[in-house]
N, C-alpha and C positions, 0 to 999 in steps of 0.2 A: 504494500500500500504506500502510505505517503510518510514521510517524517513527521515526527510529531511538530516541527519546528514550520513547517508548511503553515502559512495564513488561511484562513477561511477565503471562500469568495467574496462572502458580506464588506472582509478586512481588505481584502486587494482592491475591492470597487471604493471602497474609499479611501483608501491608498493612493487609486488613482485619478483619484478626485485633483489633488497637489501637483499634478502634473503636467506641465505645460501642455497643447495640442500635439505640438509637435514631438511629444514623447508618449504621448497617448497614441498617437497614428501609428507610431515607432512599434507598441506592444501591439496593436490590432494587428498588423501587419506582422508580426513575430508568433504570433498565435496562433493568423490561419496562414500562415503558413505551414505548422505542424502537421505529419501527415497524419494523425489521429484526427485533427479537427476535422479534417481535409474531410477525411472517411465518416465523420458523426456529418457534416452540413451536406455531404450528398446523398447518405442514407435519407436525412430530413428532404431536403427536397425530392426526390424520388419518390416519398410519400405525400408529400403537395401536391407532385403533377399525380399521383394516381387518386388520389382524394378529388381533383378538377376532374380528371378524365370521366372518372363514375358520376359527377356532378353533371356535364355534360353530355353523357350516356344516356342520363333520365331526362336530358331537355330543362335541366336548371343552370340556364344559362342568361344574359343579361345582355345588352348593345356596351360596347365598349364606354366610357363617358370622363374622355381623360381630365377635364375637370377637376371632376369628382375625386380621381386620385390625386390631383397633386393638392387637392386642397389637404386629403387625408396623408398626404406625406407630410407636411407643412405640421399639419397634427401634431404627427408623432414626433418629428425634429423639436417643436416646441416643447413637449412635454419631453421629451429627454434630455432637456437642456434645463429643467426645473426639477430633475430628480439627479 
């Protein structure tokens, strides 16, 4: 497993709270880089696209409404810049 000496997640996210951007881009990019993440973020999407495709199989599907996302991008940039 891990050392005991190993931070929590809760401790590292606000760890990296203190950290310039440009050393926070630095870990994001050190992170996925790993081929473990690598292998957990395409397992997860693999199971996104097949959760769309059975959505779209039954005909639950929507008109594109780019709008609408980047308003809901906008969103979420703001609310992860307040947590």
């Amino acid at each position: 497993m891990y050392p005991p000496t190993v931070s929590t997640i809760k401790e590292i996210k606000r760890a990296s709270q203190h950290l310039s951007p440009k050393e926070r881009w630095e870990l994001y990019r050190w992170l996925g880089d790993l081929e473990d993440v690598q292998r957990f973020r395409l397992e997860e999407l693999r199971q996104e696209i097949a959760v769309g495709l059975e959505q779209a199989g039954r005909g639950e599907v929507a008109p594109l409404d780019v709008q609408a996302i980047k308003a809901e991008v906008h969103r979420r940039l703001a609310t992860e810049r307040t947590h």
